[in-house]
PAPAFI-941466 format. One line per 5 residues: for each residue y, z, x of N, C-alpha, C, O. Coordinates in steps of 0.2 Angstrom, whole numbers. Atoms other than C-alpha are relative to their C-alpha. Example, Ala and Ser with C-alpha at 12.3 -4.5 7.8 and 13.67 -1.06 7.14 Angstrom:
2
-6/0/4/-22/39/62/6/0/4/5/3/9  -6/-1/-4/-5/36/68/5/3/-4/11/4/-1;
This chain:
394
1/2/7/469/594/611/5/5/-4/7/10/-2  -3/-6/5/478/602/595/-3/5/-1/-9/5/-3  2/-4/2/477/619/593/-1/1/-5/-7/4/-7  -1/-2/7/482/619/574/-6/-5/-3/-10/-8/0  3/6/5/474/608/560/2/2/-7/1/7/-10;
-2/-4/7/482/609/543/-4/-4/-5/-5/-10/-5  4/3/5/472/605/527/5/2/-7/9/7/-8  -5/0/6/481/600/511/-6/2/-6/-10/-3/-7  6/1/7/468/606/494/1/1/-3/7/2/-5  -2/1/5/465/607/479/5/7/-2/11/8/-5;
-4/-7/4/470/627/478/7/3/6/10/8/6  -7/-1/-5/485/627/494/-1/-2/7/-5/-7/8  -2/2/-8/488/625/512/-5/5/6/-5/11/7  5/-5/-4/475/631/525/0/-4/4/-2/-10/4  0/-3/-10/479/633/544/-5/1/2/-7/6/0;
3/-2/-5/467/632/556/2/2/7/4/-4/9  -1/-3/-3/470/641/570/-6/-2/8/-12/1/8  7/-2/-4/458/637/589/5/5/3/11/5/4  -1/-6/-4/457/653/597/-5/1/4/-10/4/2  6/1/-5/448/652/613/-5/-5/-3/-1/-9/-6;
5/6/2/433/640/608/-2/-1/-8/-6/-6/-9  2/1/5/434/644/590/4/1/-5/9/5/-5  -7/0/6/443/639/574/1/4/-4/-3/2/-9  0/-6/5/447/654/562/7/-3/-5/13/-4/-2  -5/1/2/457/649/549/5/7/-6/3/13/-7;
-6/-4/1/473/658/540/-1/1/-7/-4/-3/-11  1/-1/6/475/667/525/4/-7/-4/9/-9/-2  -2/5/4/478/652/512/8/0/-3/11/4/-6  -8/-2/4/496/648/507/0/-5/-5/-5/-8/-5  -1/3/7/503/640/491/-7/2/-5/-10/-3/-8;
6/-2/1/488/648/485/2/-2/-7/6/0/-11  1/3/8/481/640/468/6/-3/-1/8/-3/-7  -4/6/1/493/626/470/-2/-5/3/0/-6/9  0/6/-5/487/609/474/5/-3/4/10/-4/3  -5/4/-6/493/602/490/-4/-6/4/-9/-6/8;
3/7/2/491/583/489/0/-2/10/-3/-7/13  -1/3/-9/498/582/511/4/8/4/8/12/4  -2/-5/-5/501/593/524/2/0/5/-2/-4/7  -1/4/-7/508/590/540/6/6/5/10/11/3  -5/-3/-5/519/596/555/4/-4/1/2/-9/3;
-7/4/-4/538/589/560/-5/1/9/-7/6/11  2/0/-6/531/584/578/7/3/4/7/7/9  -5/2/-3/549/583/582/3/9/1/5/10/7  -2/-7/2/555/602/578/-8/6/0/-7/12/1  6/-6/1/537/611/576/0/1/-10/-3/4/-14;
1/-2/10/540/613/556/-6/-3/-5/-7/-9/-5  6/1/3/526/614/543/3/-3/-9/8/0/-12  -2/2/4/527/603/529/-4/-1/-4/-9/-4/-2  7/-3/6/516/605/511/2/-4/-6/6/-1/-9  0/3/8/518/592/496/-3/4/-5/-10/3/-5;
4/-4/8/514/603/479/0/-4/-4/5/-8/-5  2/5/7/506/594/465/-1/3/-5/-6/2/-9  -2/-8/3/511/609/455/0/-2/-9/4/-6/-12  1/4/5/503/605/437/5/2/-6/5/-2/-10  -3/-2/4/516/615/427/8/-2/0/12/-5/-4;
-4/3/-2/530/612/438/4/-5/3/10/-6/3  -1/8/-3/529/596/446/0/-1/5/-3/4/8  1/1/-9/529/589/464/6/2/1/10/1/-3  -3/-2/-6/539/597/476/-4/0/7/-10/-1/7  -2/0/-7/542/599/495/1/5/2/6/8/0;
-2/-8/-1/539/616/503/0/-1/6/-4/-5/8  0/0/-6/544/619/521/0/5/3/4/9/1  -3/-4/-6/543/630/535/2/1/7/-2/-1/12  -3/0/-6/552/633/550/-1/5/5/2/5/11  2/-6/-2/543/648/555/-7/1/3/-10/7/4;
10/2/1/524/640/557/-4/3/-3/-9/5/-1  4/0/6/520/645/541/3/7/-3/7/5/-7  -2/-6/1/526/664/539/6/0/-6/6/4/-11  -5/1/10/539/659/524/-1/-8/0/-3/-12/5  -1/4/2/541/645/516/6/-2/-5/7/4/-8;
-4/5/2/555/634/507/-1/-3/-2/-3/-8/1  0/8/2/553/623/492/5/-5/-1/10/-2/-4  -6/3/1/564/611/490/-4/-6/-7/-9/-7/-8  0/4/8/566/600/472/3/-5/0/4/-6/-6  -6/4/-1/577/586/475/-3/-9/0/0/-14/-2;
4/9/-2/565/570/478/-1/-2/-9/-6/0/-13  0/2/8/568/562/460/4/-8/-1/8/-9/3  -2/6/2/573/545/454/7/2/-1/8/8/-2  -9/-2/2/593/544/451/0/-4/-6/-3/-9/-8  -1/4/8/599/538/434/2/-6/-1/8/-8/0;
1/9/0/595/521/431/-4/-2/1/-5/-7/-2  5/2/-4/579/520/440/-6/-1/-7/-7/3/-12  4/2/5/566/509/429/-3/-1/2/-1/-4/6  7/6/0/549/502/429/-3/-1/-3/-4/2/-8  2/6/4/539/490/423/-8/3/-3/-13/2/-1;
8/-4/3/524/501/411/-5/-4/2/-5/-10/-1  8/3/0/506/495/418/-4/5/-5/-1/9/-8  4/-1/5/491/498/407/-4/-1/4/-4/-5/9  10/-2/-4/473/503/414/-4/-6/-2/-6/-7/-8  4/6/3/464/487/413/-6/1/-4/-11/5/-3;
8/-1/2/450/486/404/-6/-8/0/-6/-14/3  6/5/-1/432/476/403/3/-7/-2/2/-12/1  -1/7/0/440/463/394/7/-4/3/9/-10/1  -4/0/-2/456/462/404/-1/-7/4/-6/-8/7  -1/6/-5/462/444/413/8/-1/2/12/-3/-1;
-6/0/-3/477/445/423/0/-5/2/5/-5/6  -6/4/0/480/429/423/2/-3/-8/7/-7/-10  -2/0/8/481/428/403/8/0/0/12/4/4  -8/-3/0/500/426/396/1/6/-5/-2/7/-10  -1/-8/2/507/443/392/7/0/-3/11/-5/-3;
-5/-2/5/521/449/381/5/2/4/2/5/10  -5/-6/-2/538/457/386/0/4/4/2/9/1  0/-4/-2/538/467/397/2/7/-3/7/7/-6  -4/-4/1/540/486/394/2/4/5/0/4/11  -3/-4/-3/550/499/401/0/7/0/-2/10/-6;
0/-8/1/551/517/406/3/3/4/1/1/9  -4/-3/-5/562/528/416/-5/3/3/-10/6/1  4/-2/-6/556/532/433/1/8/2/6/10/4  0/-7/0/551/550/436/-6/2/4/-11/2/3  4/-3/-7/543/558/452/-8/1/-4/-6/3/-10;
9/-3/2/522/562/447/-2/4/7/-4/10/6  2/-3/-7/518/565/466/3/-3/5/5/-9/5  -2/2/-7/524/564/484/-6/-1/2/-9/5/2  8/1/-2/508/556/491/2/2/8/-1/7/11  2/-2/-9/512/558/511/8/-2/3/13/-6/1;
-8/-1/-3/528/561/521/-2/-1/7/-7/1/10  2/4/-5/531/553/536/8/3/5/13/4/2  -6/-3/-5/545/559/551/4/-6/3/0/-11/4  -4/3/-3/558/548/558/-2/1/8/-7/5/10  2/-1/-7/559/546/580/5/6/0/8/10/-4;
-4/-8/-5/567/560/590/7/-3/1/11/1/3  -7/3/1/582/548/590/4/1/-8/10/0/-9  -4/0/6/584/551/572/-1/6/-3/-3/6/-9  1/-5/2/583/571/569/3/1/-5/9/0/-5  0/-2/5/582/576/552/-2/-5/-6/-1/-3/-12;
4/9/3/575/557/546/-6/1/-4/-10/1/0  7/-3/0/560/561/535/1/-6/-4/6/-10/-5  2/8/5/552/547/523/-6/4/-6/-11/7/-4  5/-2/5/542/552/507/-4/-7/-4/0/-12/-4  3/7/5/531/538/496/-2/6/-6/-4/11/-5;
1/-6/4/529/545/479/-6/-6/-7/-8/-12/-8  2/3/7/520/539/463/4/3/-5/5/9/-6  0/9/-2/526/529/456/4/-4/7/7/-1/11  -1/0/-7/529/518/470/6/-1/3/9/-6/3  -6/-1/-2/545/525/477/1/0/8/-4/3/11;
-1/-4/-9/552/527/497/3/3/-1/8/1/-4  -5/-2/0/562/539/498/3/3/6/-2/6/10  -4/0/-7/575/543/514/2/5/-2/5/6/-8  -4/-6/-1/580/560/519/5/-2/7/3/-7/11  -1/0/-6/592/562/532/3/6/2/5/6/8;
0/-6/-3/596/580/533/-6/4/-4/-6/7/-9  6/-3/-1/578/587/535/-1/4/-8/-2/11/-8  3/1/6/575/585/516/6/4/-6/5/5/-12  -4/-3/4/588/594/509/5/-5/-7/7/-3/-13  0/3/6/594/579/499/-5/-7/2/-9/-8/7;
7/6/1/583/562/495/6/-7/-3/10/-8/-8  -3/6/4/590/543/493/-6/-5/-1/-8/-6/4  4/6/2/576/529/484/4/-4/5/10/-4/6  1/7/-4/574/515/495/2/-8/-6/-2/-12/-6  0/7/3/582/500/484/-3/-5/0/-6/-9/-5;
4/8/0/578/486/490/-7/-1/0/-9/-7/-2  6/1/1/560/490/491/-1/2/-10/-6/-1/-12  1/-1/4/561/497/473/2/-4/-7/0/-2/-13  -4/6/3/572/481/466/-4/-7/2/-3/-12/0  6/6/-3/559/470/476/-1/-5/-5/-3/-2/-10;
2/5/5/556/452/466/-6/2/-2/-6/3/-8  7/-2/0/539/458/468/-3/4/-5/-9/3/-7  2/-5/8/540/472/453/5/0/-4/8/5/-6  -1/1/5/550/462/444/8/0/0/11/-3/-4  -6/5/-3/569/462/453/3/8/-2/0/13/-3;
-2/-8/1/583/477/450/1/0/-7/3/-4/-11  4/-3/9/578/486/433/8/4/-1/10/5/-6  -5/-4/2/595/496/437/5/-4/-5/10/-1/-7  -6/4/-1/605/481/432/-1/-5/-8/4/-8/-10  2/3/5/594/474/416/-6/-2/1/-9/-1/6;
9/2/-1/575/467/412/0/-3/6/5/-5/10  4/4/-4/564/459/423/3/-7/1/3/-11/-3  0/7/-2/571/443/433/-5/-3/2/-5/-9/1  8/2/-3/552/441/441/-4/4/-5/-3/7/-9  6/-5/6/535/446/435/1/3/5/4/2/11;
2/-7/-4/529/462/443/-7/-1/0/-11/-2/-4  7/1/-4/514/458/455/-1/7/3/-3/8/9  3/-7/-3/511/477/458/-4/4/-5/-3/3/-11  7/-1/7/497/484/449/-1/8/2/1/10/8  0/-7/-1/493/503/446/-7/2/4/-12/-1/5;
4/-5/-4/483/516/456/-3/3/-5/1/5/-10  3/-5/1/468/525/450/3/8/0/3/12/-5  -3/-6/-3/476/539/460/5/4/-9/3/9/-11  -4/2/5/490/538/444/-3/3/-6/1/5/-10  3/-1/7/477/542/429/1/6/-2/1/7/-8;
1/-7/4/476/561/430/7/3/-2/9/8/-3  -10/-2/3/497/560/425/1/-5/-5/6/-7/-7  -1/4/7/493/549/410/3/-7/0/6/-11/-3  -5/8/-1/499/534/416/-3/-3/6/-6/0/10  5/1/-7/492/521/429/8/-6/3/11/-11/1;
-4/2/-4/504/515/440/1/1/7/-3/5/9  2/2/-8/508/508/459/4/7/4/9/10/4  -2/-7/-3/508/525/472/0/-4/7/-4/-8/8  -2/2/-6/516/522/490/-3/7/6/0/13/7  3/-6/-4/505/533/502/-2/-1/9/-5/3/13;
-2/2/-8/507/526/520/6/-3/3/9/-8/1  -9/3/-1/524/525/528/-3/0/10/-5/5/12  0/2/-6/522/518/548/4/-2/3/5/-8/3  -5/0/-3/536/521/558/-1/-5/6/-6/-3/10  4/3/-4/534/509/571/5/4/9/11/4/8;
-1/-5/-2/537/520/588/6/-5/8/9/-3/13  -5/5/-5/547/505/598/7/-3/-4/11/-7/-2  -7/3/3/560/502/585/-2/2/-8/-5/-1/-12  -1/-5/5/564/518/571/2/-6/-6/2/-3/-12  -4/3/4/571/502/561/-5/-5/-5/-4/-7/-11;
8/5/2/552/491/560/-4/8/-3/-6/13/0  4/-5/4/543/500/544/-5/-2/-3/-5/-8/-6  9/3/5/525/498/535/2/6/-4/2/12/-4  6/-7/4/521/506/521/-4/-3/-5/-4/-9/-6  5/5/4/508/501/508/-3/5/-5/-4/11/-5;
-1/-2/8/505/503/489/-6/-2/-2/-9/-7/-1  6/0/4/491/506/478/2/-3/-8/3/1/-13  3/5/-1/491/492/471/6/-7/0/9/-9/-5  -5/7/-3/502/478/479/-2/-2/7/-3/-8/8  1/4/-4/500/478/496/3/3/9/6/8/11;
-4/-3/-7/507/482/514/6/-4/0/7/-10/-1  -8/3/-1/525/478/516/3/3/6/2/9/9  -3/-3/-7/536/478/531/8/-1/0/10/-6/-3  -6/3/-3/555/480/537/1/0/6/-3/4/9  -2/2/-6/563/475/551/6/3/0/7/8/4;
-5/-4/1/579/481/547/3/6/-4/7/7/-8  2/-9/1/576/500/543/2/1/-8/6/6/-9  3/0/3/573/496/525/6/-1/-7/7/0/-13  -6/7/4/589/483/519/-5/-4/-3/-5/-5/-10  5/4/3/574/470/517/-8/0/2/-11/0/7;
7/2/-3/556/467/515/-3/-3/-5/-1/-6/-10  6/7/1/541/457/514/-5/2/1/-6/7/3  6/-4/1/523/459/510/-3/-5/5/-2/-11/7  4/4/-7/511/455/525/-6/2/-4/-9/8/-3  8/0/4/495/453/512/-4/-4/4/-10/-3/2;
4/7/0/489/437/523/-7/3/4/-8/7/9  9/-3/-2/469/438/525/-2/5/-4/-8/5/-6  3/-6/3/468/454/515/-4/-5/-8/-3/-11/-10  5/4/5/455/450/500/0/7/-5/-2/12/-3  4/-3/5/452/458/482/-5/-2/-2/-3/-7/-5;
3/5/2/437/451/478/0/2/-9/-2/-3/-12  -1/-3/6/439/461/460/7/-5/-3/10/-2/-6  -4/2/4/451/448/454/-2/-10/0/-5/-14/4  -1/8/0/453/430/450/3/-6/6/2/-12/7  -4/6/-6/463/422/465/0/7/5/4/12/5;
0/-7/-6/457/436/479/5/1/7/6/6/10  -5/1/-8/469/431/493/6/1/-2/11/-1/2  -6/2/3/483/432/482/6/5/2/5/11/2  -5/-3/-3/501/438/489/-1/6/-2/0/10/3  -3/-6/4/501/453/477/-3/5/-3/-5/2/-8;
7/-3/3/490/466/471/-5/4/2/-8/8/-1  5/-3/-4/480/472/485/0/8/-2/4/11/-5  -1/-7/1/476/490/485/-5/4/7/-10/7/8  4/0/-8/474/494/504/-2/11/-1/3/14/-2  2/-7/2/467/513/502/2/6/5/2/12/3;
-4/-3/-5/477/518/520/1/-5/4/-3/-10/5  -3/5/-6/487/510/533/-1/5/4/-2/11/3  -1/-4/-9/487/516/552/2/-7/4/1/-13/3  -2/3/-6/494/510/567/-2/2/9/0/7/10  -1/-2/-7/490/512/587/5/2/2/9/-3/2;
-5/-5/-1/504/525/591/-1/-5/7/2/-10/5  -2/6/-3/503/513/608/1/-6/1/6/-8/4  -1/7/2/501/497/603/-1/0/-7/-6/1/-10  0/0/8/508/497/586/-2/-6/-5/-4/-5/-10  4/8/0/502/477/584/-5/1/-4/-5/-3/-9;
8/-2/3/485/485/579/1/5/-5/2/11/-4  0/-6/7/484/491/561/-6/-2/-1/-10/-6/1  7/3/0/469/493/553/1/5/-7/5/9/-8  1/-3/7/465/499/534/-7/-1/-2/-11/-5/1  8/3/6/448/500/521/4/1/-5/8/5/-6;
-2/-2/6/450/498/505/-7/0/-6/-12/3/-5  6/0/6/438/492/488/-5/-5/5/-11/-5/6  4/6/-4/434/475/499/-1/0/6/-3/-5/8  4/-1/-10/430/481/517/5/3/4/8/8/3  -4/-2/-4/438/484/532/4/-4/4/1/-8/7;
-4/6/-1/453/475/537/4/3/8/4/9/9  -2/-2/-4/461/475/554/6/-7/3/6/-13/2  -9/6/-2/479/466/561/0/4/8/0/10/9  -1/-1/-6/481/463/580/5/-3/0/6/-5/6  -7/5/-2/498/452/576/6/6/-5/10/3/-9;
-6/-5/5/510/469/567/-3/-4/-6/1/-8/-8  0/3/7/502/463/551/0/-5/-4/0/-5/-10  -3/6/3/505/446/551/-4/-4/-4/-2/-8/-8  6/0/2/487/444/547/-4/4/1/-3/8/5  7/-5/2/471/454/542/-4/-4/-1/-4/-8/-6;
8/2/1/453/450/546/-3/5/-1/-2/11/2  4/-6/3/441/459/538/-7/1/7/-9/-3/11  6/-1/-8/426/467/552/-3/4/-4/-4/10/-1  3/-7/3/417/477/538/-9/-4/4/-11/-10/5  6/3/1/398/478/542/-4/1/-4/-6/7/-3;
3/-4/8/389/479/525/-5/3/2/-4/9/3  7/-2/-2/371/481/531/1/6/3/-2/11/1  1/-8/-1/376/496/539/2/3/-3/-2/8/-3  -2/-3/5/388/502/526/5/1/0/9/4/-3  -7/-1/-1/403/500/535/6/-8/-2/7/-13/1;
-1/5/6/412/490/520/4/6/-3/9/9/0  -5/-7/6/420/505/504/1/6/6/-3/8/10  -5/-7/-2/430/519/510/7/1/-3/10/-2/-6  -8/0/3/448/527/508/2/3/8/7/0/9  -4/-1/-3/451/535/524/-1/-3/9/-6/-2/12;
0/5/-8/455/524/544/4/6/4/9/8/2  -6/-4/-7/461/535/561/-1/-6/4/-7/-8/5  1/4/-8/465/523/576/2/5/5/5/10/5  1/-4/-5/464/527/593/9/-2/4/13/-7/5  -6/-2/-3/480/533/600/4/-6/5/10/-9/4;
-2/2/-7/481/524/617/-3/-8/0/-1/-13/3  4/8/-2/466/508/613/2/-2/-7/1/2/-11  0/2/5/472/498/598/-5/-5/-3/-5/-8/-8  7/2/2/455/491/597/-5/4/-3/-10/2/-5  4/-6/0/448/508/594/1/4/-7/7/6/-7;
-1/-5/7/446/516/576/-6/1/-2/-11/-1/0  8/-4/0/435/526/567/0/2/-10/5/6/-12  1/-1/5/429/525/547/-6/6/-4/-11/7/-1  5/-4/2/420/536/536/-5/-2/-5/-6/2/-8  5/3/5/407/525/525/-2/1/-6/-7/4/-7;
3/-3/6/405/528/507/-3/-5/-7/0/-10/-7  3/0/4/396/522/493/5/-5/-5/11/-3/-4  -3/5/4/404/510/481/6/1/-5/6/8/-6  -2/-3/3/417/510/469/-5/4/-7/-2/7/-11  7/-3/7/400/516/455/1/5/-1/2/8/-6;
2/-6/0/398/531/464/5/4/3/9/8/0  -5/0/-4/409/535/477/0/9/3/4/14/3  1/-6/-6/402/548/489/-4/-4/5/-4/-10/6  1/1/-6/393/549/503/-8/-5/0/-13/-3/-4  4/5/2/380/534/506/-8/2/1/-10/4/6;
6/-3/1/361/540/501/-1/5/1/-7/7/2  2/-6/-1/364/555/503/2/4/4/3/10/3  -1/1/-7/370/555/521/8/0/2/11/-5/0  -5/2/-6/385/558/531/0/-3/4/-5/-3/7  -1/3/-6/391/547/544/8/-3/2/12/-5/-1;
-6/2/-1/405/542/553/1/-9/5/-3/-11/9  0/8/-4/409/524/560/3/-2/7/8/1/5  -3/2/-6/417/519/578/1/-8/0/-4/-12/-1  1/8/-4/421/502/584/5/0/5/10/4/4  -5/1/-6/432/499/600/0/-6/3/1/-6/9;
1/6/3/431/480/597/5/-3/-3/6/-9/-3  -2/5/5/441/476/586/-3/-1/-7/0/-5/-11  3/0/6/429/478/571/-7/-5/3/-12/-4/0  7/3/-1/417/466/580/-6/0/1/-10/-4/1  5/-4/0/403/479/582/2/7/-3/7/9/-4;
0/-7/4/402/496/574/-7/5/2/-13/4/2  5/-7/-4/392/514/582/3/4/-9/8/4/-12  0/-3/4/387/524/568/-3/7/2/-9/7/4  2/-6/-5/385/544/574/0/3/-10/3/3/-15  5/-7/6/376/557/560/1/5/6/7/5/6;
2/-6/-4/373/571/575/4/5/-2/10/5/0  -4/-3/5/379/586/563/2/2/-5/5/7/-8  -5/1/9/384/579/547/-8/0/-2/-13/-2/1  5/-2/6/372/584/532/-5/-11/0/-2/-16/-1  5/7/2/358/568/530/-6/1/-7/-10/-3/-8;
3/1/4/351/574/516/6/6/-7/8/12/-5  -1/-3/4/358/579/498/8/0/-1/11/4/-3  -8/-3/-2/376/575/503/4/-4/-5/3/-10/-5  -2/5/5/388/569/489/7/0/3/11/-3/-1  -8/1/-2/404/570/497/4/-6/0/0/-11/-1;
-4/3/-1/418/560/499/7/0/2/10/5/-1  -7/-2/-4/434/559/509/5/-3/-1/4/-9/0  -6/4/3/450/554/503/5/-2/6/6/1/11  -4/3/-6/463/543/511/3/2/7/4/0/13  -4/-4/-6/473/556/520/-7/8/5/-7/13/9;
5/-6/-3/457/567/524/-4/-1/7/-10/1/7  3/1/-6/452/561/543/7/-1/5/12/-5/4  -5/-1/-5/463/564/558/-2/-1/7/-8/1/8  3/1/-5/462/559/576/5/5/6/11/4/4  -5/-1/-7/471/568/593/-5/0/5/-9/4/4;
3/1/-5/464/562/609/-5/-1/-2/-5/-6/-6  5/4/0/447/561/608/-5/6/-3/-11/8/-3  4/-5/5/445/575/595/1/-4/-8/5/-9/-9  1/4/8/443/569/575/-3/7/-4/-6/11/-1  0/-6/6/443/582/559/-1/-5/-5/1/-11/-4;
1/3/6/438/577/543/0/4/-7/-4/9/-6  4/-4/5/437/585/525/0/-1/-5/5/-4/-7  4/3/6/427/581/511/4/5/-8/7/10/-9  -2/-4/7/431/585/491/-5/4/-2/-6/5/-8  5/-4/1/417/596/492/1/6/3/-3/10/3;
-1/-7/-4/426/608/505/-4/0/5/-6/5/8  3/-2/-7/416/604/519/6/-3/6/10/-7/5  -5/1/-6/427/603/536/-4/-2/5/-10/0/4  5/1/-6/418/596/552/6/-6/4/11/-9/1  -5/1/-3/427/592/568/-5/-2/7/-11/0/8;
4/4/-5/421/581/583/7/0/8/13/-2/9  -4/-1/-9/428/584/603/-3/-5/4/-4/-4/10  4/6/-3/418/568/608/0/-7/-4/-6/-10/-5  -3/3/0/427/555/602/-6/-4/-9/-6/-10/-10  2/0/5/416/556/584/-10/-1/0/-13/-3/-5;
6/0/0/399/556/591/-5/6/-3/-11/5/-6  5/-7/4/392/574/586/5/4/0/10/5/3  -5/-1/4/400/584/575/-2/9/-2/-8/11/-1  1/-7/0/401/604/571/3/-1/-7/7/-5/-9  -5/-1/8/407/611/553/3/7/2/1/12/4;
-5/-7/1/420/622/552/1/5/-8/4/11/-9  3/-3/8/416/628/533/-1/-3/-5/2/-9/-6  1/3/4/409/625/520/3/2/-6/2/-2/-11  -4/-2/9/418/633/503/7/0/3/10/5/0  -6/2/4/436/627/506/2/-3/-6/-4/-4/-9;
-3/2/7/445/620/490/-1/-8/1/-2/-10/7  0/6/-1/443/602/489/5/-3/5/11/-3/3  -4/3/-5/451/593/504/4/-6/-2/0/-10/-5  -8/3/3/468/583/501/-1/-4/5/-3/-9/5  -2/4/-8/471/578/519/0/4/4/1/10/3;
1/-5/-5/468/584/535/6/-4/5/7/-10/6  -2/3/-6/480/583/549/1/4/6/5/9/5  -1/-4/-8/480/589/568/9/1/0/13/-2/-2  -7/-2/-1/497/599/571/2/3/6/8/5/7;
């Protein structure tokens, strides 16, 4: 299993550490800096920390040295010309298929880099960022400069290229939640799915549009929405809109993606071409934000259940985690460890991680708990870190 475990939160970057049978973690870095993703270059060993830096702004901090210094880098920014189409926070009396005025306009400007994604070992120094608003952005000398993804960013879909004059389509991308606490609500791109048989076959997926893929490493794309359901709107099946709350893939069979979003749990055994939902309400496994699949079984993933969009922690009280290794057609639901009484947590999109037949979790309440049995009983590694961002095995 992984030695490391890195956690992204509210107040910086915290390393865990196993040593011998137990995990101690490291003095905190970017301290009293939110850090929205956290991760390792598989490919090199290097640590990677998005800052959500409320003064300064998002940046990109690296180390090369597994943590001992760091490097931020500034550079991931919209280039001049880049525009998009102002969304507005819906309200109670809001009808999205009603006819709307003009469109407006506003120059596109980084808010956050939600989750950074690696190129293959074929493509050293390859990185991928998704940012709010919903930007891709392409390094290829290991972040040191940044290019927007055009064609996904000119897509008919939001409305056509803005660099070039107004709107030739309408914009079927709808803003993210996530987006509110930067005064603005707009679509954030927070899963990028490298597919691991061909650096050039790409997913990534946007709050609130939808999953999209290319084929040709990101010349053109298409939204693979079919099956996915809002039921929060007036035509729930509709190409455009969706707000899938994380994508994954089977690192061996990459075929099987699997997400939760507001409407259930979706999963695709055809690359995406379709999504059936496998939520089981009566148990609870329906709302969430964060999905891990199994490595090696593309039938095999693992949710964490929560409480609705109302309330949005943990369901009566209770922790629990979900299994199915089906395909979604059954679900095992394992408590052994996790708090059942009094517990309000909630785990965000990037906050549950899987390696072999180990799974981490952490809650916005600062609890950690970590399972070596493939999520059936569960130990806690503490309880007063900072609010948990993301967790991921390094």
């Amino acid at each position: 299993m992984s030695a490391t475990i890195l956690l992204g939160t509210r107040k910086g970057t915290v390393v865990l550490d196993r040593i011998s049978s137990v995990w101690k973690p490291r003095p905190i870095m970017h301290a009293g800096i939110p850090v929205c993703y956290a991760v390792r270059d598989p490919r090199d060993g290097s640590l990677w920390a998005s800052l959500d830096h409320g003064h300064w702004g998002p940046k990109l901090s690296c180390s090369r040295d597994d943590g001992l210094n760091w490097t931020d880098l500034q550079s991931v920014r919209f280039p001049p010309g880049a525009r998009q189409i102002i969304q507005y926070l819906p309200t109670p009396d809001f009808n999205p298929e009603a006819p709307e005025g003009q469109p407006e306009y506003r120059d596109a400007t980084v808010l956050k880099i939600w989750t950074i994604t690696f190129g293959s070992e074929e493509q050293p120094g390859k990185i991928y960022a998704g940012t709010i608003p919903g930007g891709l952005f392409v390094s290829n000398d290991n972040g040191e400069t940044w290019e927007l993804n055009r064609p996904l960013w000119n897509h008919e879909s939001r409305g056509g290229d803005l660099f070039n004059g107004d709107a030739t389509s309408e914009n079927r991308w709808g803003g993210t939640p996530a987006s509110i606490d930067y005064g603005v609500f707009e679509p954030g791109i927070h899963s990028i799915i490298i597919d691991p048989r061909d650096p050039n076959h790409i997913y990534v997926a946007a709050s609130s549009a939808g999953v999209i893929e290319t084929i040709d490493g990101g010349l053109s794309w298409k939204g693979r929405n079919q099956g996915m359901l809002m039921d929060y709107m007036p035509n729930p099946s509709a190409d455009w809109g969706h707000d899938p709350h994380f994508v994954t893939a089977c690192h061996s069979q990459p075929d099987h993606l699997w997400q939760q979003n507001h409407c259930g749990v979706f999963y695709s055994d055809d690359g995406a071409q379709s999504w059936h939902k496998v939520s089981l309400p009566e148990a609870g496994v329906h709302f969430g934000f964060p999905v891990a699949a199994d490595a090696s079984d593309g039938r095999t993933a693992w949710v964490i259940p929560a409480q609705g969009d109302s309330q949005r922690m943990a369901i009566d009280g209770g922790l629990c985690v979900a299994r199915t290794s089906d395909g979604g057609q059954s679900w095992q639901l394992f408590r052994s460890g996790l708090p059942q009484d009094n517990a309000y947590d909630i785990v965000l999109r990037h906050g549950l991680d899987v390696a072999g037949d180990c799974l981490c979790f952490g809650t916005t309440t600062g609890n950690v708990y970590l399972s070596e049995d493939r999520g059936e009983t569960w130990s806690c590694l503490g309880n007063n870190f900072p609010p948990v961002y993301s967790v991921r095995f390094g």
